[in-house]
C-alpha positions in Angstrom: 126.4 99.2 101.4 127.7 97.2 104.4 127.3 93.4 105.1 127.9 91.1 108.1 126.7 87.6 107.6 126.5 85.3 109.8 124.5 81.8 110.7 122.5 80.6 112.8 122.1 78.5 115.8 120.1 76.3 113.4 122.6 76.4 110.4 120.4 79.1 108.8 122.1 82.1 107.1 121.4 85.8 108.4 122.7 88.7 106.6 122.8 92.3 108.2 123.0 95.4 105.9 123.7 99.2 106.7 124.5 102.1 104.6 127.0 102.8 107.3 129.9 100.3 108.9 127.7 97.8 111.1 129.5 98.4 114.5 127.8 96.3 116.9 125.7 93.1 116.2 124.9 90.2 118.6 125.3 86.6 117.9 122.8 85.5 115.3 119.4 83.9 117.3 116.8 81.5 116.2 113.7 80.7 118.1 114.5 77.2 116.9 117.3 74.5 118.4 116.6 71.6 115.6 118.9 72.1 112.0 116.0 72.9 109.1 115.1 70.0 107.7 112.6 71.1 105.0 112.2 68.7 101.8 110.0 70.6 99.6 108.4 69.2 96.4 107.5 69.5 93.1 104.1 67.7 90.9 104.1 68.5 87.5 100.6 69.5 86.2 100.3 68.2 82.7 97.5 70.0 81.3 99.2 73.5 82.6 102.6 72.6 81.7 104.0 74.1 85.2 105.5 72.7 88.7 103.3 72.7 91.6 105.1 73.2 95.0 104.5 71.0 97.8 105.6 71.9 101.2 103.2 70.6 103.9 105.3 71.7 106.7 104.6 75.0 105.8 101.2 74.5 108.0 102.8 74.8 111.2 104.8 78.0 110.6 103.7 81.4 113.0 100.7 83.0 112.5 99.7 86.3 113.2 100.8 86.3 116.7 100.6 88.9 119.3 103.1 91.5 119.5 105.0 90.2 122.3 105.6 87.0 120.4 106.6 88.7 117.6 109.4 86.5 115.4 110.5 89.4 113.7 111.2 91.5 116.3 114.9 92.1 117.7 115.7 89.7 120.5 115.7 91.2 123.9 115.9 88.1 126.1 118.4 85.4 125.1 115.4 82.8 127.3 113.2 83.5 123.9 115.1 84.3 120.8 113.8 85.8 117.9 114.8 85.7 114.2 116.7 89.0 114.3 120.0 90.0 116.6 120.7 93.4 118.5 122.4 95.9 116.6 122.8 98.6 114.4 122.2 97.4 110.7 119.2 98.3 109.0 117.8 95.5 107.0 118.0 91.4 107.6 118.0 89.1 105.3 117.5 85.3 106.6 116.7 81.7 105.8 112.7 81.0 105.7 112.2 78.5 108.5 109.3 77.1 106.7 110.6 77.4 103.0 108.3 76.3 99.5 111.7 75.2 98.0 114.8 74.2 99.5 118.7 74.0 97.9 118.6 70.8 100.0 115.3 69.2 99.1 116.0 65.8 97.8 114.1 62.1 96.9 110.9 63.6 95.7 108.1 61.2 96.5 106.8 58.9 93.7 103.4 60.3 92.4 101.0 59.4 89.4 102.7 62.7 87.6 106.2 63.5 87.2 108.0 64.6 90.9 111.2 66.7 91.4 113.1 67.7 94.6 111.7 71.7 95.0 115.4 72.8 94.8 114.9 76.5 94.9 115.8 79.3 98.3 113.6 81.4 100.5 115.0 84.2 102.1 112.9 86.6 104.6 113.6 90.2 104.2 113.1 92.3 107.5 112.8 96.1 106.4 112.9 97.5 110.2 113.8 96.9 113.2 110.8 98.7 114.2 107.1 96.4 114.3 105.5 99.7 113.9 106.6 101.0 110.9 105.7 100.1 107.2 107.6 100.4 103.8 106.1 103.4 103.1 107.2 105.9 106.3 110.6 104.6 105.9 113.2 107.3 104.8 114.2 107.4 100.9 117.6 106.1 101.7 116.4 103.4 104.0 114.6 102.5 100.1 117.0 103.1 97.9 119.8 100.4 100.3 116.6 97.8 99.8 116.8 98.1 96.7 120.5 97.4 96.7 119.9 94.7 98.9 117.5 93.0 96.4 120.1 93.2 94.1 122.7 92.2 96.1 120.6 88.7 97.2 120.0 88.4 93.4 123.2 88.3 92.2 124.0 86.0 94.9 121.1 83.6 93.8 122.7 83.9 90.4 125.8 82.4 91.2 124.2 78.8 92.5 124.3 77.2 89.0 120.6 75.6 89.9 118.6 79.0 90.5 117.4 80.6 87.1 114.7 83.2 88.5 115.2 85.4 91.6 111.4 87.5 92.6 111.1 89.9 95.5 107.9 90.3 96.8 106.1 92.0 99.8 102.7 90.9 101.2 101.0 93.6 103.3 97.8 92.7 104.7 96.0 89.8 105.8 93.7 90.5 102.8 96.7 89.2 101.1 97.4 86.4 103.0 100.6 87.9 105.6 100.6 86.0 108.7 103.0 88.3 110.6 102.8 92.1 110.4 106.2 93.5 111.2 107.2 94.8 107.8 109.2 92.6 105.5 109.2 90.9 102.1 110.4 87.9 100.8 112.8 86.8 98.0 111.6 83.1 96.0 114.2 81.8 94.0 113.7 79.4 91.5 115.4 76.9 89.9 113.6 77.4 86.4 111.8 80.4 85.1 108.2 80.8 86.4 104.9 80.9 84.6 104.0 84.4 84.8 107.8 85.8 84.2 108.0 82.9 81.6 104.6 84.3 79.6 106.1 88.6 80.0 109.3 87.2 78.8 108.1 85.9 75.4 106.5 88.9 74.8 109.4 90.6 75.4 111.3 88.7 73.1 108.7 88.9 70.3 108.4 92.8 70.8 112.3 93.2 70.9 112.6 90.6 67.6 110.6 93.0 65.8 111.4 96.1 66.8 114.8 96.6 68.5 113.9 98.0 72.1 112.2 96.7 74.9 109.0 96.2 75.3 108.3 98.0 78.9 110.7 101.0 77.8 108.1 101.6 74.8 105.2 101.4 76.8 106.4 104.0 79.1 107.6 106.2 76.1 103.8 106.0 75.7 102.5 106.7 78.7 104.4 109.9 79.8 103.5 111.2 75.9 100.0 111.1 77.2 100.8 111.3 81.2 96.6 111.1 81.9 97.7 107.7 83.9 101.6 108.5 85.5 101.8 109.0 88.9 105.0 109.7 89.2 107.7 111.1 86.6 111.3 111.6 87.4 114.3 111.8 86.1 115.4 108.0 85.9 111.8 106.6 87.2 108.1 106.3 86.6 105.5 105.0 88.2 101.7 104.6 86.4 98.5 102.8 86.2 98.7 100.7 83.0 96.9 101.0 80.6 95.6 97.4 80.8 95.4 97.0 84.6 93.9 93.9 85.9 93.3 95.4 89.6 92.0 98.2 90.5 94.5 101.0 91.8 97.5 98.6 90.0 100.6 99.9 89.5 103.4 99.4 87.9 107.3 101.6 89.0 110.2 101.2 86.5 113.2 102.6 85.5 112.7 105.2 82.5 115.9 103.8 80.7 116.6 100.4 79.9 117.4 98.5 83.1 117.2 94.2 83.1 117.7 93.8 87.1 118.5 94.9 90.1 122.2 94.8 89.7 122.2 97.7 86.9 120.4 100.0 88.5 122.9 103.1 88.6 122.9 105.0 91.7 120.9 107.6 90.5 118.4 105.4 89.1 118.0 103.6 92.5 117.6 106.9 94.0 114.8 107.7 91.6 113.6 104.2 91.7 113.2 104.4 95.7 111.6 107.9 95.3 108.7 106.1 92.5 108.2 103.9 94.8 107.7 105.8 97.9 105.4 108.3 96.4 102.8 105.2 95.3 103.0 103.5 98.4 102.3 107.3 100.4 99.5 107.6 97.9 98.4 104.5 98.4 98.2 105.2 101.8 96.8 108.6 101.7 94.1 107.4 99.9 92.7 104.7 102.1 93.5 106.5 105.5 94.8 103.2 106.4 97.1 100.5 105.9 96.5 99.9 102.3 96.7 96.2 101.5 98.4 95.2 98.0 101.6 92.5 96.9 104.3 93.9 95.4 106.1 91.4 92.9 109.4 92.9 91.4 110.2 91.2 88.4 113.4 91.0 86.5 115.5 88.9 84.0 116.8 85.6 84.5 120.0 84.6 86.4 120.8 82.6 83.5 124.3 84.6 82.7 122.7 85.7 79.3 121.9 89.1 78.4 118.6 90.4 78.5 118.0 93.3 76.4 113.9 92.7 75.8 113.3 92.6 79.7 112.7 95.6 81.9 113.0 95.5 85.5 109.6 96.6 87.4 107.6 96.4 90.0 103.2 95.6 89.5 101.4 96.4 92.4 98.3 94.2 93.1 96.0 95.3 95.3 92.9 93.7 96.1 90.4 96.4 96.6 87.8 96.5 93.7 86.1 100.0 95.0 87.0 102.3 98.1 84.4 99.6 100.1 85.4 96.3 98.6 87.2 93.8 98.0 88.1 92.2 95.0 88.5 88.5 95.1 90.1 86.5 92.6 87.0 84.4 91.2 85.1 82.7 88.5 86.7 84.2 85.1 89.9 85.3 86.7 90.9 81.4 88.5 88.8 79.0 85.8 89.5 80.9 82.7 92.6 83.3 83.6 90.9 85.8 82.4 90.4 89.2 84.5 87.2 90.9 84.3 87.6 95.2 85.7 84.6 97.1 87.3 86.8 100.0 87.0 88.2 101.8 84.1 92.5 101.8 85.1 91.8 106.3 83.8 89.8 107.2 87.2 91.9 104.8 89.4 94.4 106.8 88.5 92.8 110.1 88.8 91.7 109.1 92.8 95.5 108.0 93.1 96.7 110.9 91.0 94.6 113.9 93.4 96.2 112.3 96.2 98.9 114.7 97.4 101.9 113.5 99.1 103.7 115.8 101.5 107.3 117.0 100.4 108.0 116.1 104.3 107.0 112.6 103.9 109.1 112.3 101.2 112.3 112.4 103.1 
């Protein structure tokens, strides 16, 4: 994996990344002149125990614009710069313009709760130079360096002594909220471990108190004993509808060994890994006949410089359709009482998923 970094007219960080020696890359642009000044900040909830992010800024960032004002795109004409230079890398990384949490957020405002500067980093991952194109047509080893790249940005979160929790995440669809359409993810970094990582972690410590192994390394053990759910089975990776699925057509990809992040993967696992994760997304795909909306959380173990044998690195897919012709919203039982309540048993979303055939050509 290759690197260039560079910064911005802004003072923003960009970061290019090929799989071959980046030969050519313009100066880095920024469609803004004025030096970030985000202050993000945190309001402690006391009856959920958690940190609330405030960031009202955030309000005035793009929107869904039109193609040709596209922020993402690569810029052509130095008049109207974009986020991304020319060149020949593959994947950008960047600082969010209009970040929930900032390294430089500072004086939290006074409030009738406890306040706290929102000291974490956004970064904005650009998959493609090409608007067109979507995580799922892109080549296996266009996957497998994103893959590297996540770990690459985590282990780089790691080694700023404040951030404690590094999640990579894609949005794809405005079902789900994305205001621009040019594929990328983003990477949230935060400076203490979040709720729901918090919750899978002590259950992964319990499991691995009592019995020695990892909790997610079992529960795969199980599934491909009784593969009625698996989707995918490889070598080093696996990807299948759990067992206890809270969305229909959820789905989780792991490695088959035990793997705590990003950084551990071995080559072959990340080759595996980007293959799992291909073949859902084409599925995915194939069965909608459409862009097929869903977030993508990859979770991991802490960047606390511990080891973390009872966590397994994974991503959960989260789509929001409830049936081929609707949509699932989030609503009474699931936001007042956390509880999720399925219309669908997880067996025959997996069977629709599972007689969905994915070309070997697509594959490549």
């Amino acid at each position: 994996m290759h690197v260039v970094e560079m910064v911005k007219p802004d003072g923003r960080a960009l970061a290019l990344y090929s799989r071959a020696p980046i030969q050519f890359a313009a100066a880095a642009p920024s469609p803004f002149a004025d030096p970030l000044a985000a202050n993000p900040h945190f309001r402690w909830h006391p009856l959920r125990g958690e940190w609330v992010a405030y960031a009202a800024f955030r309000q005035h960032r793009t929107f869904q614009p039109p193609p040709e004002y596209n922020p993402l795109a690569v810029t052509t004409d130095p008049a109207a710069p974009t986020e991304l230079p020319e060149g020949d890398y593959e994947i950008a990384v960047f600082d969010n313009r209009f970040p929930s949490m900032s390294l430089d957020a500072h004086d939290a405002p006074a409030s009738s709760v406890p306040t706290a500067p929102a000291a974490g980093h956004c970064e904005v991952v650009v998959f493609t130079q090409n608007p067109a194109d979507a995580l799922a047509r892109l080549p296996l080893g266009r996957i497998e360096l994103l893959l590297a790249v996540w770990g690459d940005r985590t282990v780089r979160a790691g080694r700023r002594g404040a951030i404690k929790y590094v999640l990579p995440f894609e949005n794809r669809g405005v079902e789900v909220g994305v205001t621009l359409h040019h594929p990328h993810g983003q990477i949230y970094a935060y400076p203490f471990v979040p709720p729901v990582p918090a919750t899978m972690l002590a259950n992964e410590r319990i499991y691995y108190a009592r019995h020695g192994r990892a909790l997610l390394v079992d529960m795969v053990q199980t599934e491909l004993a009784d593969p009625v759910r698996v989707l995918y089975h490889g070598l080093h990776a696996v990807a299948f509808v759990p067992a206890c699925a809270r969305y229909p057509y959820e789905v989780w990809v792991t490695p088959i060994a035990h793997v705590p992040d990003f950084a551990a993967l071995s080559v072959e696992q990340r080759a595996d890994l980007a293959r799992a994760l291909k073949t859902v997304l084409l599925k995915y795909e194939g069965l909608w006949q459409r862009p097929f909306p869903y977030l993508m959380s990859w979770y991991q173990a802490p960047t606390d410089g511990e080891a973390h044998p009872e966590t397994q690195l994974h991503a959960q897919f989260s789509p929001p359709y409830r049936t081929r012709d609707r949509l699932k919203y989030l609503a009474g039982t699931e936001l007042g009482a956390g509880m999720f309540a399925m219309d669908a048993l997880p067996e025959d979303k997996a069977a629709e998923l599972q007689a969905v055939v994915v070309a070997p050509e697509l594959m490549a």
